[in-house]
Backbone as a printed PyTorch tensor [residue, N CA C, xyz], in Angstrom:
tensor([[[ 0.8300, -1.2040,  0.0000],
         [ 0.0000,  0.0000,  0.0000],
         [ 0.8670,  1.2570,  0.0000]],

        [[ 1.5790,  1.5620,  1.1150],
         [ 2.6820,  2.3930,  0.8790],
         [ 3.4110,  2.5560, -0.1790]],

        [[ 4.2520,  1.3980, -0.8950],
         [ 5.1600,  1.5660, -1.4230],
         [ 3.9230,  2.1700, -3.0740]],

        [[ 2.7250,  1.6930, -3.4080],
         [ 2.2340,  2.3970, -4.7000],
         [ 1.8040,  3.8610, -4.1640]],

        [[ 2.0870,  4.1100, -2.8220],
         [ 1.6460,  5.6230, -2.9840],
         [ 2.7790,  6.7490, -3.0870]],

        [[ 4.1660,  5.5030, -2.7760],
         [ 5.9010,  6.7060, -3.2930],
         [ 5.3740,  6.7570, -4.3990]],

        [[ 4.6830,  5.2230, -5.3360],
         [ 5.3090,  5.5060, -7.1790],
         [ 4.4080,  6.6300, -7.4300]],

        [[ 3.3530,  6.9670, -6.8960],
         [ 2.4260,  7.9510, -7.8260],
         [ 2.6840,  9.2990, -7.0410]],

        [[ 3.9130,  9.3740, -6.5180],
         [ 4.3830, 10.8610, -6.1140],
         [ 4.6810, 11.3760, -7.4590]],

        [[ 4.8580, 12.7230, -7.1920],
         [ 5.3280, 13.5910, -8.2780],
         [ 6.8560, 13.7100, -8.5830]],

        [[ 7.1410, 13.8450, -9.4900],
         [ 8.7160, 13.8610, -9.5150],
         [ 9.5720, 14.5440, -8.8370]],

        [[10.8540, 14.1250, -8.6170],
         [11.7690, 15.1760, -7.8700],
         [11.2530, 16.5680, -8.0510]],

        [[11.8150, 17.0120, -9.2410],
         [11.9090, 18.2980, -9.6300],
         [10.2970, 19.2230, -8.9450]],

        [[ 9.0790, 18.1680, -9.4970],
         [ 7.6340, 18.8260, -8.7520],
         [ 7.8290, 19.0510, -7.4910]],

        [[ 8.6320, 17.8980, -6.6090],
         [ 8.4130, 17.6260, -5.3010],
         [ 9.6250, 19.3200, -4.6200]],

        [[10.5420, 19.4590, -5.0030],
         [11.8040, 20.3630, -5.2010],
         [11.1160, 21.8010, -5.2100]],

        [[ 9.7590, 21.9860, -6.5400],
         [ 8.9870, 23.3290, -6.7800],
         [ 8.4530, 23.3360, -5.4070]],

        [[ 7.9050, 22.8590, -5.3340],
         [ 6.5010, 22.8260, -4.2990],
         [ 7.0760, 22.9010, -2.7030]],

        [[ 7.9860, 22.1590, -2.3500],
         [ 8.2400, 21.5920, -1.3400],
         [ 9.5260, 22.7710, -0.4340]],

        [[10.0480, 23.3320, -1.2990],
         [11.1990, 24.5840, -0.5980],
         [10.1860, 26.0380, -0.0680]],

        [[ 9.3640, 25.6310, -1.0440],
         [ 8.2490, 27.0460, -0.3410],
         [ 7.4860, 26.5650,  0.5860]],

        [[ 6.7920, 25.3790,  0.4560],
         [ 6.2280, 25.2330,  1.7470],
         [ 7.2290, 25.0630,  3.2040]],

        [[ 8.2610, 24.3060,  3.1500],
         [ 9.1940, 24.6750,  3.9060],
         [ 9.7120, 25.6550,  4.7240]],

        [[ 9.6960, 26.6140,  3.6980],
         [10.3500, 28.0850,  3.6460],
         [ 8.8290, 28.5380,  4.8810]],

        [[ 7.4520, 28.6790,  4.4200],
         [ 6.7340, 29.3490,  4.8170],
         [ 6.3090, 28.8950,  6.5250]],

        [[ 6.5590, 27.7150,  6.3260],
         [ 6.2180, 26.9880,  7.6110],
         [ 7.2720, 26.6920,  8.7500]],

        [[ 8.3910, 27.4330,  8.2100],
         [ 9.6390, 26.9270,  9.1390],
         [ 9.1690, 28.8350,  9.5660]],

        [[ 9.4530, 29.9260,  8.7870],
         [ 8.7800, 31.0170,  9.2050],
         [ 8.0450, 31.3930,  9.8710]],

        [[ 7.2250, 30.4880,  9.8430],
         [ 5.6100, 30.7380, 11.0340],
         [ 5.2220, 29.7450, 11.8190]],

        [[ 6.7780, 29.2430, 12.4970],
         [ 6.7220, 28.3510, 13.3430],
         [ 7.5760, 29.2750, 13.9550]],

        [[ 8.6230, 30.2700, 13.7400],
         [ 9.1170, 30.9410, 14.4900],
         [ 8.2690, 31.7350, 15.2890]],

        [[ 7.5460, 32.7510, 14.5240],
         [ 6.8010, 33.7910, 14.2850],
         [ 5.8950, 33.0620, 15.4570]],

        [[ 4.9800, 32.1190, 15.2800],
         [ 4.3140, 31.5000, 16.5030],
         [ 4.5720, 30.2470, 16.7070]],

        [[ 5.1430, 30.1050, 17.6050],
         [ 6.0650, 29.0260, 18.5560],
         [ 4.8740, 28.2780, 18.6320]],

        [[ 4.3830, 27.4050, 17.7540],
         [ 3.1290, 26.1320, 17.9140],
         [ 3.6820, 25.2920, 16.8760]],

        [[ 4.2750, 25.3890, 16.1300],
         [ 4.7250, 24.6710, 14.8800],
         [ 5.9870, 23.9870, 15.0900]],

        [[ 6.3400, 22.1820, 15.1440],
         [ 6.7650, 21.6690, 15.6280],
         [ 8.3870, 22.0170, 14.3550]],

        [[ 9.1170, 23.2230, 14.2990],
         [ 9.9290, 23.5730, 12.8550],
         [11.1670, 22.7270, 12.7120]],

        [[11.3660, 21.9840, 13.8230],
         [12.6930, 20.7240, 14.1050],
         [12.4450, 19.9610, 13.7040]],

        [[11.1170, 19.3490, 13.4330],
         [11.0430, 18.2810, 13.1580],
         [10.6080, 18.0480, 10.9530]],

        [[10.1700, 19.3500, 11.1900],
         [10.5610, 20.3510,  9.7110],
         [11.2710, 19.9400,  8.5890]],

        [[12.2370, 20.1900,  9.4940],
         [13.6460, 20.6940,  8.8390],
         [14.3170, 18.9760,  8.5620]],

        [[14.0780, 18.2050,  9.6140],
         [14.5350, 16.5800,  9.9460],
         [13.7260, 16.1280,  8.5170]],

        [[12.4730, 16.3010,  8.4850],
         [12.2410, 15.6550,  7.4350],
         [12.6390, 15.8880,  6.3360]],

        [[12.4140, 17.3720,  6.0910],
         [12.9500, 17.3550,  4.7750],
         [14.1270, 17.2600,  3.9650]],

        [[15.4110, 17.2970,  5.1390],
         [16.7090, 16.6950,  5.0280],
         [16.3450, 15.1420,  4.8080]],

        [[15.7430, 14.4840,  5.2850],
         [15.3640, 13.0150,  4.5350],
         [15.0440, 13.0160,  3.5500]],

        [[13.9980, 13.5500,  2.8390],
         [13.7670, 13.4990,  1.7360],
         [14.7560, 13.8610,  0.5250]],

        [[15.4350, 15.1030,  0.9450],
         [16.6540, 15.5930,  0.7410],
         [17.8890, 14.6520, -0.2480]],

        [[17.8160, 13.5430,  0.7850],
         [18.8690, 12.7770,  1.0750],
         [18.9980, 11.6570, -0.1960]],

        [[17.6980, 11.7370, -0.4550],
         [17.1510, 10.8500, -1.2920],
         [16.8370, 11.3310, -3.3330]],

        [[17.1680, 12.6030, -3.2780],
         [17.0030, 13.5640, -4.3570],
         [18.2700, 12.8740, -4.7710]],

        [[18.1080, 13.2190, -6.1770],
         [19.2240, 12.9410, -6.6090],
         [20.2840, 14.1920, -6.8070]],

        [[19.9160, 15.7070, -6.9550],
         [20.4510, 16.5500, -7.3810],
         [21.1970, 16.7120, -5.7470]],

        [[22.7610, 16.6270, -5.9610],
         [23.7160, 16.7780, -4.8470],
         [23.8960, 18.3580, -4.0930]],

        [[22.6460, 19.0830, -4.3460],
         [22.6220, 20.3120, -3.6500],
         [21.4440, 20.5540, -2.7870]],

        [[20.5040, 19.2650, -3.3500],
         [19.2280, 19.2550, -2.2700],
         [19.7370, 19.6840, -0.8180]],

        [[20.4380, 18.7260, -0.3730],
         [20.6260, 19.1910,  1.4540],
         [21.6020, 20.7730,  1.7840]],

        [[22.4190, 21.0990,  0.4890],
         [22.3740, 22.5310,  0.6530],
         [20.8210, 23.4120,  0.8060]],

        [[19.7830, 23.3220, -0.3360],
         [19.4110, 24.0990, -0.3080],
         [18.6000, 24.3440,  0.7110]],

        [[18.0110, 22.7550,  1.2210],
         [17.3260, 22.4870,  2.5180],
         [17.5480, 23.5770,  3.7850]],

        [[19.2420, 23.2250,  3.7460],
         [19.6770, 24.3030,  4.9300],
         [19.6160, 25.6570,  4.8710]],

        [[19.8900, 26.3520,  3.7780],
         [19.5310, 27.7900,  3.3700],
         [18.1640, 28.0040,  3.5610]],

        [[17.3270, 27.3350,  2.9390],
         [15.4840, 27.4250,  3.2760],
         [15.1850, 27.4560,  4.8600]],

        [[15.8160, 26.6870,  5.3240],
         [15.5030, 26.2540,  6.7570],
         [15.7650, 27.6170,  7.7300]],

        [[17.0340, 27.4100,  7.3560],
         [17.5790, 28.7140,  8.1570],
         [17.3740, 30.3740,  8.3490]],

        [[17.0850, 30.2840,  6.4270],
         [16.9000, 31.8790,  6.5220],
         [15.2060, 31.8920,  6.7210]],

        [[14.4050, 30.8640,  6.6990],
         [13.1650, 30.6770,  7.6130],
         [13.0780, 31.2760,  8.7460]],

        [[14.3140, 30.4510,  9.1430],
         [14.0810, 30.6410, 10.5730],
         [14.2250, 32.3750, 11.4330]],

        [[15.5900, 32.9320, 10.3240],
         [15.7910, 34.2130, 10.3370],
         [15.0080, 35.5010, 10.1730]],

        [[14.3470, 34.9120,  9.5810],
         [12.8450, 35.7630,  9.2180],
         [11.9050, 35.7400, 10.4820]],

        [[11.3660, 34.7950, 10.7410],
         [10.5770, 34.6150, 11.7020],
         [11.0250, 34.8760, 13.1070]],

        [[12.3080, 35.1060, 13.4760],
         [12.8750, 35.3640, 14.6760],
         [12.7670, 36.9900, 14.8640]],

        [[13.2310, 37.3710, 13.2560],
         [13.2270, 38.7800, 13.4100],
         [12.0960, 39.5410, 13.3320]],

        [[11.4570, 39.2180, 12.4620],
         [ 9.8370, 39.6130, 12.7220],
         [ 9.1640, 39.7070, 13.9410]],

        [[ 9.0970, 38.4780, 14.8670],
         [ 8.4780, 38.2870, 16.1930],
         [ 9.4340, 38.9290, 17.2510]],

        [[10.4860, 39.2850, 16.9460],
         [11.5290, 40.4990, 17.7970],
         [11.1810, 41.7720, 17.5420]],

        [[11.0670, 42.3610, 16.5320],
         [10.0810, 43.6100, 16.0910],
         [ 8.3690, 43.9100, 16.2990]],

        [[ 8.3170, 42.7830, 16.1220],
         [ 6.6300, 42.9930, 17.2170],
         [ 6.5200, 42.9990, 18.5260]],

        [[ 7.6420, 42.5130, 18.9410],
         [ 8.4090, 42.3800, 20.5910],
         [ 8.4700, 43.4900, 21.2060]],

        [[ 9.0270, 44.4420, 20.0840],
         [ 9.7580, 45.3330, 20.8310],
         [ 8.7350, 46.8520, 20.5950]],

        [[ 7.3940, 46.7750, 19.6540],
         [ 6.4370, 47.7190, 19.5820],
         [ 5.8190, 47.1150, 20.8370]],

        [[ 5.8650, 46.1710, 21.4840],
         [ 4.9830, 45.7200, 22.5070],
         [ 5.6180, 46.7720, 23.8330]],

        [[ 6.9460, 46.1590, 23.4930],
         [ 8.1150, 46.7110, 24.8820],
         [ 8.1070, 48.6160, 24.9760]],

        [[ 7.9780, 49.4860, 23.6490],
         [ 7.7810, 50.7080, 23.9680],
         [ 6.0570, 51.0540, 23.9250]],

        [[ 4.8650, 50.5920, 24.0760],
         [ 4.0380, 50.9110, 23.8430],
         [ 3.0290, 50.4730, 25.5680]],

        [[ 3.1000, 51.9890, 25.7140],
         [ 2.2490, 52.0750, 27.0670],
         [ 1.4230, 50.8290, 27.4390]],

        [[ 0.7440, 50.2580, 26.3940],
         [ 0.1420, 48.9890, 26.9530],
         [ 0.6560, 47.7470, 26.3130]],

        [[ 1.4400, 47.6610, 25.9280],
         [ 2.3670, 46.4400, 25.6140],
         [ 1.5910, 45.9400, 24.0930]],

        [[ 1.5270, 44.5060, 23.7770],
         [ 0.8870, 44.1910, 22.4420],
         [ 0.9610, 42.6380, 23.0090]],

        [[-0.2330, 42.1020, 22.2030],
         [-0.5780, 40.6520, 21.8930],
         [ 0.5360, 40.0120, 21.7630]],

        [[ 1.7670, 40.1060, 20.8920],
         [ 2.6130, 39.3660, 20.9510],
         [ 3.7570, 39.5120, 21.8150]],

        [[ 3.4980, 40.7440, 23.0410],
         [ 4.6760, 40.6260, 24.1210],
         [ 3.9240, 39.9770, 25.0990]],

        [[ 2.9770, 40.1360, 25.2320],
         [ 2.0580, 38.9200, 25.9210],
         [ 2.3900, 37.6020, 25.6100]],

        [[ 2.1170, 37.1840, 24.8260],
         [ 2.4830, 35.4520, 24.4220],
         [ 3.6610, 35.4660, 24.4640]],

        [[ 4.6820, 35.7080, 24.6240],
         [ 5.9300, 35.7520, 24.6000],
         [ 6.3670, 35.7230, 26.0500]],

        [[ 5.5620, 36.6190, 27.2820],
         [ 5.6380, 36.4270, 28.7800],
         [ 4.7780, 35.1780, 29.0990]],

        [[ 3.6810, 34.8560, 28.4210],
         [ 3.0570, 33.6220, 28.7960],
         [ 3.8790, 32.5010, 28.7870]],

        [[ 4.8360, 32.4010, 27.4950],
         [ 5.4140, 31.3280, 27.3030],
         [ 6.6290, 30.9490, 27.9550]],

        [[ 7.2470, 32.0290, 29.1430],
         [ 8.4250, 32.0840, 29.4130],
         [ 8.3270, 32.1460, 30.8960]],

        [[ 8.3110, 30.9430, 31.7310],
         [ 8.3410, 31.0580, 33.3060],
         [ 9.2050, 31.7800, 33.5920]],

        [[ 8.5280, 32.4020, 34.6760],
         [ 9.4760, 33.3480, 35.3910],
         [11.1130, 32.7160, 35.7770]],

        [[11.2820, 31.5530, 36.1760],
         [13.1160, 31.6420, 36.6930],
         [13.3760, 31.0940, 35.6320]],

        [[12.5460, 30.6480, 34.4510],
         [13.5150, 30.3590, 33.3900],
         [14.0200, 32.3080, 32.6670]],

        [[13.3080, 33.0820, 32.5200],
         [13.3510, 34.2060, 32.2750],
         [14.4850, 34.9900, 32.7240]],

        [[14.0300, 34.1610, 34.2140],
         [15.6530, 35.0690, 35.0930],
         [16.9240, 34.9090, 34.8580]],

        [[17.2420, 33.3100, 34.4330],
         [18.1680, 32.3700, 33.9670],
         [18.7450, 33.0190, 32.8970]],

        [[17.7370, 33.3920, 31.8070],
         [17.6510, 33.8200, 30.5220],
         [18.9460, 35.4030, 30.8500]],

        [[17.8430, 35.8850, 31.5400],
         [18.6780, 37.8310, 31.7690],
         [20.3730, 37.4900, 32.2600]],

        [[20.4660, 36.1130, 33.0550],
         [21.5940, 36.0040, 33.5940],
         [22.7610, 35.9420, 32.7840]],

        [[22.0420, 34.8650, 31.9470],
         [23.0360, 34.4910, 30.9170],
         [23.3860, 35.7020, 29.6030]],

        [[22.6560, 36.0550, 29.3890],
         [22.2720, 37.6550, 28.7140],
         [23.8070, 38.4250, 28.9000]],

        [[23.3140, 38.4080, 30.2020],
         [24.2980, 39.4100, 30.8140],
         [25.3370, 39.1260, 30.8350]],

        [[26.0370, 37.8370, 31.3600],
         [27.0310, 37.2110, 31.3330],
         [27.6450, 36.7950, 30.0460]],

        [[26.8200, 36.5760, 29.4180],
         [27.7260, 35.8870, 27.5210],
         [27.0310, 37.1790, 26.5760]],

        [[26.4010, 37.9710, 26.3870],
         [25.9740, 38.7970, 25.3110],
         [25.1270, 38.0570, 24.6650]],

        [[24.8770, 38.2070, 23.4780],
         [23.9940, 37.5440, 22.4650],
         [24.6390, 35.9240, 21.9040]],

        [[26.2920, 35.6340, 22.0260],
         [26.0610, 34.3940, 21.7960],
         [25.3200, 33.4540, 22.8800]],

        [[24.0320, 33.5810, 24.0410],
         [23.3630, 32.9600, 24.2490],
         [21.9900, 32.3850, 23.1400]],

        [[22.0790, 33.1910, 22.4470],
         [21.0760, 33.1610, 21.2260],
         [21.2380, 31.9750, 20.6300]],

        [[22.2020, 31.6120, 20.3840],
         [23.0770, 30.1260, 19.3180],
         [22.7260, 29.3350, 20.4030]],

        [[22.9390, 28.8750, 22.1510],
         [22.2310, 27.9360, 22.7870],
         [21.1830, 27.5390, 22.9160]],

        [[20.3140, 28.8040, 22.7200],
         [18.9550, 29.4680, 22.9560],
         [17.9060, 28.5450, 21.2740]],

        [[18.7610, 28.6280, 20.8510],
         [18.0610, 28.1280, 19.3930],
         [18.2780, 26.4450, 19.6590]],

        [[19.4840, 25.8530, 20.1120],
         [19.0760, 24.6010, 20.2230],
         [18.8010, 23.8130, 21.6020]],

        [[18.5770, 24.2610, 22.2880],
         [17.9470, 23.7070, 23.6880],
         [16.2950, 24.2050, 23.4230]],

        [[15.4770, 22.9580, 23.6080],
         [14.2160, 22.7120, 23.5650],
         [13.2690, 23.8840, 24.5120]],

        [[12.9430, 24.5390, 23.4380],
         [11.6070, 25.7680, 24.6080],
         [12.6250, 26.7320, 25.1040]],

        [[14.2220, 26.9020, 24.3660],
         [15.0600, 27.8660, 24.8940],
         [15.0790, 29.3850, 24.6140]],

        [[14.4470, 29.0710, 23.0010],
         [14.6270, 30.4340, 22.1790],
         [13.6730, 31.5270, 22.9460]],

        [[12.3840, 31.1490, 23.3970],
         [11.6610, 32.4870, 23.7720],
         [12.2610, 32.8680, 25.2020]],

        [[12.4570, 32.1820, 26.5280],
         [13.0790, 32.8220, 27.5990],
         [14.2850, 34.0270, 26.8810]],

        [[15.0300, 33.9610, 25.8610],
         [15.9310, 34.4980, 25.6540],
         [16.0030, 35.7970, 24.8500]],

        [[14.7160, 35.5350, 24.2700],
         [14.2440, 36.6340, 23.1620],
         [13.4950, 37.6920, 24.1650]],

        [[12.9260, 37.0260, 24.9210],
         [11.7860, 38.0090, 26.3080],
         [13.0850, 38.9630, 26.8690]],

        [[13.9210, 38.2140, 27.3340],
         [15.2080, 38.6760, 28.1680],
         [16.1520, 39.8900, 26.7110]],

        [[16.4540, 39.5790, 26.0540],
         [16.7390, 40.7310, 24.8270],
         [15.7290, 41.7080, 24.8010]],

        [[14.4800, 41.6500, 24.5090],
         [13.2090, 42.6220, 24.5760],
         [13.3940, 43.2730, 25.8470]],

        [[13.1970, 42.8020, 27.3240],
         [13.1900, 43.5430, 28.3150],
         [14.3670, 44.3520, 28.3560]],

        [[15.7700, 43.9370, 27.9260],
         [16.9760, 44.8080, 28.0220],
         [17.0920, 45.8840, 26.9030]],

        [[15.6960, 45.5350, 26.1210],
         [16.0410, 46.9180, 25.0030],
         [17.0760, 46.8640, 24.3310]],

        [[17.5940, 45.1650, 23.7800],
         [18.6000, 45.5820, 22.5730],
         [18.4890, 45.9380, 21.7260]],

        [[19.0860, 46.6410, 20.8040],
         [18.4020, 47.1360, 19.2770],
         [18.2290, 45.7240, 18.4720]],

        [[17.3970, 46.2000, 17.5960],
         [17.1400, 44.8800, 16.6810],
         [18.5880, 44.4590, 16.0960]],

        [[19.0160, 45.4920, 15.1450],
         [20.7680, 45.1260, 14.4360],
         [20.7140, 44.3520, 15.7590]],

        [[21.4670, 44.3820, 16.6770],
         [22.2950, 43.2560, 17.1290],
         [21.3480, 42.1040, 17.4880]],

        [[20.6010, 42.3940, 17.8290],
         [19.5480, 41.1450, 17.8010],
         [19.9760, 40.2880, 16.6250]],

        [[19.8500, 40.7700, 15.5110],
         [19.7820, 40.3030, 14.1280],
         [21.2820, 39.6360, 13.9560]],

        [[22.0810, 40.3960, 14.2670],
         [23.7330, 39.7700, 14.1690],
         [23.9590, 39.0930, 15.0550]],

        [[23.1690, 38.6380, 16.5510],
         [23.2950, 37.6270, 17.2880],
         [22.4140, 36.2410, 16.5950]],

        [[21.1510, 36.3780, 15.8940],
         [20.7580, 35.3680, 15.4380],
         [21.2420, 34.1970, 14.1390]],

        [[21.9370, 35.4280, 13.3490],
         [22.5950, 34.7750, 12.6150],
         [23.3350, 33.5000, 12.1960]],

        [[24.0600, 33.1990, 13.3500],
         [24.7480, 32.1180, 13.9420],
         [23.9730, 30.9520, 14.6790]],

        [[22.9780, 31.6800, 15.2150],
         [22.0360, 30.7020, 15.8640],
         [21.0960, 29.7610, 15.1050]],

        [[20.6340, 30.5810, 13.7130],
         [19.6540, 29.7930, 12.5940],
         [20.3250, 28.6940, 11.8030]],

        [[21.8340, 29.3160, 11.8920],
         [22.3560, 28.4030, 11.2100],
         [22.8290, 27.0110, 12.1870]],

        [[23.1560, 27.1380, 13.7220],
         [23.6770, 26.2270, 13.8500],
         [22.3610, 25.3280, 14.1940]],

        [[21.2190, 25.6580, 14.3510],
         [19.7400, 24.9490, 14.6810],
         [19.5420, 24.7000, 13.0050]],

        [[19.3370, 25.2460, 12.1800],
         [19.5120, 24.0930, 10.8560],
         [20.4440, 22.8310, 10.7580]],

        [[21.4870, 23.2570, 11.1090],
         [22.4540, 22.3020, 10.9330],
         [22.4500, 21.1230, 11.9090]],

        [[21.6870, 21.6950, 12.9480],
         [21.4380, 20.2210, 14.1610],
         [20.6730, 19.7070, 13.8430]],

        [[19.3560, 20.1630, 12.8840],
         [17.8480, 19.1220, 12.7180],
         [18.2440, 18.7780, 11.4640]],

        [[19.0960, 19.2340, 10.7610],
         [19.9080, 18.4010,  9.2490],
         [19.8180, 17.4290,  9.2620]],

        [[21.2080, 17.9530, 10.2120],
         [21.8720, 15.8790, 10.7510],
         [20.8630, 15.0320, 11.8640]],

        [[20.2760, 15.6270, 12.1520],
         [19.2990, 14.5400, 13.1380],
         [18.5570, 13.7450, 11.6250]],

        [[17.8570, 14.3980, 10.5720],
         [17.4850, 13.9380,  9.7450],
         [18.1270, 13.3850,  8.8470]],

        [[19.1710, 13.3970,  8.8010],
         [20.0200, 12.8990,  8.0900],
         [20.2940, 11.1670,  8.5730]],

        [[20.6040, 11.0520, 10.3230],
         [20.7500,  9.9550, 11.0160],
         [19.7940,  9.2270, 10.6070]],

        [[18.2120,  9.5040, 10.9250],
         [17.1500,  8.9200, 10.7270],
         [16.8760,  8.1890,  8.9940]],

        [[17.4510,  9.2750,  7.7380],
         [17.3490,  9.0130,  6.6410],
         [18.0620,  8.1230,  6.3710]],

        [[19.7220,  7.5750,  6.6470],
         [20.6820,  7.0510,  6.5380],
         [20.2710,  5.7000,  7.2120]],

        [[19.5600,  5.5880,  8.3180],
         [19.6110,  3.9320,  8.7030],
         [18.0760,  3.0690,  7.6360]],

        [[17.3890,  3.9270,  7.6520],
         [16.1170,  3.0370,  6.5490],
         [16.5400,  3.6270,  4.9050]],

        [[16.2830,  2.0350,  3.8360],
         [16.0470,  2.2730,  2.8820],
         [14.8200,  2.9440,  2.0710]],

        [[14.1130,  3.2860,  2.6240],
         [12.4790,  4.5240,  2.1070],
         [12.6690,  5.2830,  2.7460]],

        [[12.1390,  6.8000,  1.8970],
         [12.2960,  7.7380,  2.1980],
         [11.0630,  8.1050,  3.5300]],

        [[ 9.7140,  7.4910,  3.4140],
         [ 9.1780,  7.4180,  4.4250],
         [ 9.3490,  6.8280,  5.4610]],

        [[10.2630,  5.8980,  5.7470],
         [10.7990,  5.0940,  6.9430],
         [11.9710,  6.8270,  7.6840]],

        [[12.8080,  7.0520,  6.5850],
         [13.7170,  7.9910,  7.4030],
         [12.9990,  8.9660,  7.9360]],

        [[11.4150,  9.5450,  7.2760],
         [11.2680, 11.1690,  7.4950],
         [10.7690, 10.4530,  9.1830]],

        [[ 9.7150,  9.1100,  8.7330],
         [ 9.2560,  8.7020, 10.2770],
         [10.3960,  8.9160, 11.8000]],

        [[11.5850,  8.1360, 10.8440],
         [12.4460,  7.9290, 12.1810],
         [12.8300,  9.3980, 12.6830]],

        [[13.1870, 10.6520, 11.5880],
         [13.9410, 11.8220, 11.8900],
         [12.7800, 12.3740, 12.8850]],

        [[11.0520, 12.1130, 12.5560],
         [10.0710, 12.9170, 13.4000],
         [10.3550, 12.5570, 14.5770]],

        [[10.3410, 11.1300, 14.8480],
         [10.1970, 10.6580, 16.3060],
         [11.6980, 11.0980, 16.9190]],

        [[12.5760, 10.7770, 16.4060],
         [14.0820, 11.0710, 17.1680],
         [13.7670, 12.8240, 17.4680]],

        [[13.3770, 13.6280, 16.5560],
         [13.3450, 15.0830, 16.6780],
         [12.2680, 15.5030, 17.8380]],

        [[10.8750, 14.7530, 18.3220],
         [ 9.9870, 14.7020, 18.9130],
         [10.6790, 14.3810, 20.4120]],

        [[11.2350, 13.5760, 20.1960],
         [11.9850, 12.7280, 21.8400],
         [13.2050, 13.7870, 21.7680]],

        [[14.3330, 14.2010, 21.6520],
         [14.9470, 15.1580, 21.9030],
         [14.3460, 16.4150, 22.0120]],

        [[12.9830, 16.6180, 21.7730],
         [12.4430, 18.2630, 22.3490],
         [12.0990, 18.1240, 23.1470]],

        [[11.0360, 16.7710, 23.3650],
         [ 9.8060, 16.6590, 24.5950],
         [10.9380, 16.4410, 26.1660]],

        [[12.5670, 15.9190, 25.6990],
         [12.8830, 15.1390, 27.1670],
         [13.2580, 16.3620, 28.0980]],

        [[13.4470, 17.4280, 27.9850],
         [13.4430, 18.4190, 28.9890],
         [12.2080, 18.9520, 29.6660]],

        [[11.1730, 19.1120, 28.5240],
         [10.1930, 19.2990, 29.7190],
         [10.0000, 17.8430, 30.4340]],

        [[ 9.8960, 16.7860, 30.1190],
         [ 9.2430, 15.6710, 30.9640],
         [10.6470, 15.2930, 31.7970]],

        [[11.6240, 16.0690, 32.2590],
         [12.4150, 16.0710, 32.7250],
         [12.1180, 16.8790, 33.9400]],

        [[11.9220, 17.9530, 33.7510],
         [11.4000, 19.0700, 34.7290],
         [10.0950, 18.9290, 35.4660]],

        [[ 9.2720, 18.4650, 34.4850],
         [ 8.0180, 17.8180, 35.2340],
         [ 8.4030, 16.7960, 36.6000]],

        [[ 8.9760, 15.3790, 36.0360],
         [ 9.4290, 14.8070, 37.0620],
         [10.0620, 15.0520, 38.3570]],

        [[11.3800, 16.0610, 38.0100],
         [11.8470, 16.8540, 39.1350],
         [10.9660, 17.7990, 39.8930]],

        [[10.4360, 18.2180, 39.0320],
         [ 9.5130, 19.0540, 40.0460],
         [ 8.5800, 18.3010, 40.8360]],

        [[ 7.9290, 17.0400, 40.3610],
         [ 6.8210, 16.3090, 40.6150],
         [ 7.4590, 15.7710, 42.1700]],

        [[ 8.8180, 15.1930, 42.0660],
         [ 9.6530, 14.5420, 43.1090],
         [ 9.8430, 15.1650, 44.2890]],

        [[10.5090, 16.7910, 43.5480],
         [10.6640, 17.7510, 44.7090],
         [10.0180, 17.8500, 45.9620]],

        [[ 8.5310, 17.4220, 45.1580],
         [ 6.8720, 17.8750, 46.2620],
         [ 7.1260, 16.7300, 46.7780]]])
């Protein structure tokens, strides 16, 4: 059943049109609103990637991915920061304090303070890291430029980690749907184990 629904896919090249824009748009507005699972994104489509025959697919993957991601960081930092000068704040500096417990927040300003903006590059690959860190930039009133020249480094090295996670997953199965499966679940279990990490500890603490 599976295997007649690869043959009646569309060809590389269709799959290549179609598939870098949806990418592109959805790795964007997974930044933009932090509900969109964009790691696990990026994992797949480096599987599929993997499997193209044209030897620049997993380049271009990473450029799509990344400057996705660049977009959407900077955008939701600029709505951040009309929130941060505007007497009553805005919808999206709200969701942005919702999403960010207070001592993780504090953690966030610490490290801020202590490393500058290369916390941003940790911040992008530790699970649920990026917004404590972006809240903590907004409250300190950095200008966007450096915002922007701290993220830089960060999109790229969070492309390059859900690459190769997808890449691992693509490399041990022969179908391209066996790898995108394995890259979701491996990408799913490396996000979820910190919170159900913290849960527990906390659960124990009591």
């Amino acid at each position: 059943m599976i295997q007649e629904l690869v043959r009646q896919l569309p060809t590389a090249s269709t799959q290549q049109a179609a598939g870098y824009p949806t990418l592109f748009l959805l790795v964007a507005l997974g930044s933009l609103v932090p509900v969109v699972p964009t790691g696990a994104l990026v994992s797949s489509a480096a599987v599929v990637a993997l499997h193209q025959p044209s030897p620049f697919a997993l380049l271009v993957v990473f450029g799509v991915a990344s400057g996705a991601a660049f977009l959407g960081d900077v955008c939701l930092y600029w709505l951040g920061q009309r929130g941060v000068r505007s007497e009553h704040g805005s919808k999206w500096l709200e969701a942005l304090t919702r999403r960010a417990a207070p001592e993780r927040l504090e953690q966030a300003q610490q490290k801020l303070e202590d490393h500058g903006t290369v916390v941003l590059v940790l911040s992008r690959l530790v699970p649920a890291g990026r917004i404590p860190v972006m809240l903590a930039c907004l409250l300190g009133r950095m200008p966007l430029r450096r915002f922007a020249h701290g993220d830089v480094p960060a999109c790229l090295a969070w492309a390059a980690t859900y690459q190769l996670i997808g890449l691992l997953g693509g490399s041990l199965f022969p179908q391209p749907w066996q790898g995108v499966v394995a890259a979701v679940a491996l990408t799913l279990l490396i996000s979820g184990t910190p919170a159900l990490w913290r849960r527990l500890r906390t659960r124990f603490a009591h």
